[in-house]
Every structure is written in structure tokens, then in C-alpha cells.
C-alpha positions as CSV (number, residue, x, y, z in Angstrom):
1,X,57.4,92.1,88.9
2,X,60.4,93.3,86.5
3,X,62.9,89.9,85.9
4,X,65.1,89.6,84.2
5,X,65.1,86.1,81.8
6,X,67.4,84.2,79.8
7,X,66.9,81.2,77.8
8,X,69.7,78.4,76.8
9,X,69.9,75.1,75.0
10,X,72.9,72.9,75.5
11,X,73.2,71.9,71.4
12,X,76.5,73.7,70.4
13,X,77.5,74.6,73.9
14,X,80.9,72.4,75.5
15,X,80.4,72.0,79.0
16,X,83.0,75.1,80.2
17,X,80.8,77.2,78.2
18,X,77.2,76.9,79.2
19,X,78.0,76.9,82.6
20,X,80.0,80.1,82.3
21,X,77.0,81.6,79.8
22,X,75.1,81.3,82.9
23,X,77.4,83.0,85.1
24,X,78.1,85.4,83.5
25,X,74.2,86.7,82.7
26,X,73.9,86.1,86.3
27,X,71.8,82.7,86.7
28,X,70.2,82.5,89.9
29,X,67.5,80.0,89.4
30,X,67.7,77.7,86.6
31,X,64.4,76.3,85.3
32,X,64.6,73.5,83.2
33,X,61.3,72.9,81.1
34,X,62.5,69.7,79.6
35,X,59.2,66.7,79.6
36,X,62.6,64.5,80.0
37,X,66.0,65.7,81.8
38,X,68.2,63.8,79.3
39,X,70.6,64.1,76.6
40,X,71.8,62.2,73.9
41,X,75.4,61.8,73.4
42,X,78.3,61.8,75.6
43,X,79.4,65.3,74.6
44,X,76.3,66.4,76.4
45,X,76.1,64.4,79.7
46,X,76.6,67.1,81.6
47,X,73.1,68.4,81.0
48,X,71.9,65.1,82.2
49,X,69.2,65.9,85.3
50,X,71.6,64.3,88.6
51,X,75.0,66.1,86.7
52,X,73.4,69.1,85.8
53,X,71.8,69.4,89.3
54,X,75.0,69.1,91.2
55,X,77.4,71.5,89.0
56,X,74.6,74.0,89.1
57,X,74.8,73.9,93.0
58,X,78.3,74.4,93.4
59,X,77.7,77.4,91.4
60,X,74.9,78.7,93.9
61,X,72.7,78.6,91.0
62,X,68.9,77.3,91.7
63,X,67.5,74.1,90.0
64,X,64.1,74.0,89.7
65,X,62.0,71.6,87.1
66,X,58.6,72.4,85.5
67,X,57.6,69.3,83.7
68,X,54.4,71.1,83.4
69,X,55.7,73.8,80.3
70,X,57.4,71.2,78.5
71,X,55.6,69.7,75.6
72,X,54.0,66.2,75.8
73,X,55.3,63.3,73.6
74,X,52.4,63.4,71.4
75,X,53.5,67.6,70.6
76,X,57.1,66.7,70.2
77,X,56.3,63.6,67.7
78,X,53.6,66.5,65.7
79,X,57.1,68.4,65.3
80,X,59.3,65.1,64.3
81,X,56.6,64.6,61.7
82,X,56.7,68.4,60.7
83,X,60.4,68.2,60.6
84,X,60.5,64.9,58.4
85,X,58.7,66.8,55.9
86,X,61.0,69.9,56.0
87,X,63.7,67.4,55.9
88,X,65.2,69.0,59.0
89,X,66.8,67.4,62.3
90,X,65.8,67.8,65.7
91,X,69.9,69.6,66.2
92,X,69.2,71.6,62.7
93,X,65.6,73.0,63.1
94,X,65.7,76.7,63.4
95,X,62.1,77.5,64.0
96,X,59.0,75.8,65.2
97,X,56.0,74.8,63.2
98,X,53.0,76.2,63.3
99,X,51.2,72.9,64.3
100,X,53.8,72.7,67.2
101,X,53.2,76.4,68.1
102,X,49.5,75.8,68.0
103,X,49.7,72.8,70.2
104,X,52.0,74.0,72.6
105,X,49.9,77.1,73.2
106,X,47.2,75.2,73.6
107,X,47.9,72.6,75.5
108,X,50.5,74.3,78.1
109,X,50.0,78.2,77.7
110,X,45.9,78.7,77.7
111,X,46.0,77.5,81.5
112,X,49.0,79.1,82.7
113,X,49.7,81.8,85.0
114,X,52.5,83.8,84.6
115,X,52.6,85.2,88.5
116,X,52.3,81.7,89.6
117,X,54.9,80.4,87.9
118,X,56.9,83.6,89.1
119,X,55.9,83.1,92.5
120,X,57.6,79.4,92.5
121,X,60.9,80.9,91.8
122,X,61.2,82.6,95.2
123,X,63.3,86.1,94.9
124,X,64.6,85.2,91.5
125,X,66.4,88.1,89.8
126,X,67.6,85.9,86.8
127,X,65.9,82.8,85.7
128,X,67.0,80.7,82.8
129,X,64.6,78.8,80.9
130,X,66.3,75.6,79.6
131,X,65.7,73.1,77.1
132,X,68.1,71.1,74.6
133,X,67.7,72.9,71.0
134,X,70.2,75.8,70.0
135,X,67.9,78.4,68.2
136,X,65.3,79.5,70.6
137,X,62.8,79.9,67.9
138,X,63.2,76.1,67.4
139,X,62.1,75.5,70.5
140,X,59.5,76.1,73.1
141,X,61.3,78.0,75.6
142,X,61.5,81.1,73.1
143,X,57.4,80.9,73.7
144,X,57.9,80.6,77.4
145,X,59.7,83.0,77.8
146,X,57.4,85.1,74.8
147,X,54.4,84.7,77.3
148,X,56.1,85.7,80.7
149,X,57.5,88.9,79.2
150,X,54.1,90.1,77.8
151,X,52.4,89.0,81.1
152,X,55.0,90.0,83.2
153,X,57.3,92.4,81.3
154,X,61.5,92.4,82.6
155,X,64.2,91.5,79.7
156,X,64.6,88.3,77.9
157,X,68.0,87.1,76.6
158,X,69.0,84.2,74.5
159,X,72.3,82.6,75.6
160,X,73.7,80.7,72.4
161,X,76.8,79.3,71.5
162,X,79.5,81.2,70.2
């Protein structure tokens, strides 16, 4: 099952331009992978779940949520702690730890099945995998999205911020 997937953040995007990233890489179902579907800051309400949800409808765009990929609080403080160290921010961090990487293979990647997940999304051509950080490899979609292509193979693309 070829599909094609694309992965976005909302750090760095204004609102006109994530929504129109997504159009124009042809969106169809919109996965968002977040443990929480908020955002700080007002600059980025309009990723908040209820907003989000209802601009990505009038766009004929799909919503879908799988708490189940997103990392726990406990993995997300092991990062924090990582990133304390490196002296980094949540917004600044450009790659993932290794104790994050670890942990989020273990505890959301050893059990999962690519087709399922596939299957959920219901003649999906273009899925976005969403989450809040700007660099994919600072965030656990990039290894989402790492897994479904080796499983699966199809394309992946990261949307970012011009």
C-alpha cells in the first residue's frame, strides 16, 4: 500500500501558511499524534484541537487523532531533562535524544502495526503526521513516519516553514 506521507509542526508556521502547506502537498487526512492537542501562545491557537478541527474541515481535509503514537508524559519529561543538559528549548531542539528515541520505540513502536494504523485512515492518499516541533528530527513524528515508510514504503515529506 504505496502513500504518500507528509509530516508538519506548527512552530515557525503563521496560520495562512500551514494550512496552505497542507493544501498544497495535497492533505487528505490529517493525523495529529499529539498526547495533548494544545498549544502555547496565542500566535498558535489555531492548532488548538476544536480550531484546528473545524478550519481543517472547511478544507475537506480529514482529522483523525492517535493519542496512541504520541509519547507519554514520563518520555517527554526524559527529553526536557535531556534538553536541560544540552541547554536547548523545547522550540530550539533540532534532534531527539537517544534516551527519547529509545523510549519512544519502545514504548509506542515495538507494538505497532503499520497496516493497522493504515487501515484507520480509510482511502487516504496523503496523510500528515502532526505534532508541534519545527525540525522533524526533534520530534517524534520524523520516527512515525521513519517506521511506516520501511513497513509500508510510499514517500515521506517534511512540510517546514519557509
Amino acid at each position: 500500500m504505496l502513500l504518500k506521507i507528509v509530516t508538519i509542526g506548527v512552530y515557525g508556521f503563521t496560520e495562512g501558511a500551514f494550512f496552505e502547506a497542507l493544501v498544497r502537498a495535497g492533505v487528505d487526512t490529517f493525523c495529529d499524534i499529539r498526547w495533548r492537542r494544545g498549544v502555547r501562545g496565542s500566535e498558535y491557537a489555531f492548532a488548538n484541537s476544536a480550531r484546528l478541527q473545524r478550519r481543517l474541515a472547511e478544507l475537506g481535509i480529514r482529522y483523525q487523532h492517535f493519542r496512541e503514537v504520541a509519547p507519554n508524559p514520563a518520555l517527554r519529561q526524559r527529553q526536557a531533562e535531556a534538553d536541560k543538559l544540552e541547554g536547548a528549548t523545547k522550540r530550539k531542539r533540532t534532534t531527539l535524544g537517544e534516551t527519547f528515541i529509545s523510549g519512544y520505540q519502545n514504548e509506542c513502536l515495538s507494538a505497532f502495526d503499520s497496516r493497522k494504523f493504515v487501515e484507520r485512515l480509510v482511502d487516504a492518499k496523503v496523510v500528515a503526521l502532526f505534532c508541534v516541533e519545527r525540525e522533524p528530527a526533534a520530534c517524534h513524528r520524523s520516527l512515525l513516519a521513519a517506521r511506516l515508510q520501511h513497513d509500508l514504503g510510499g514517500e515521506i515529506e517534511h512540510l517546514l516553514p519557509e
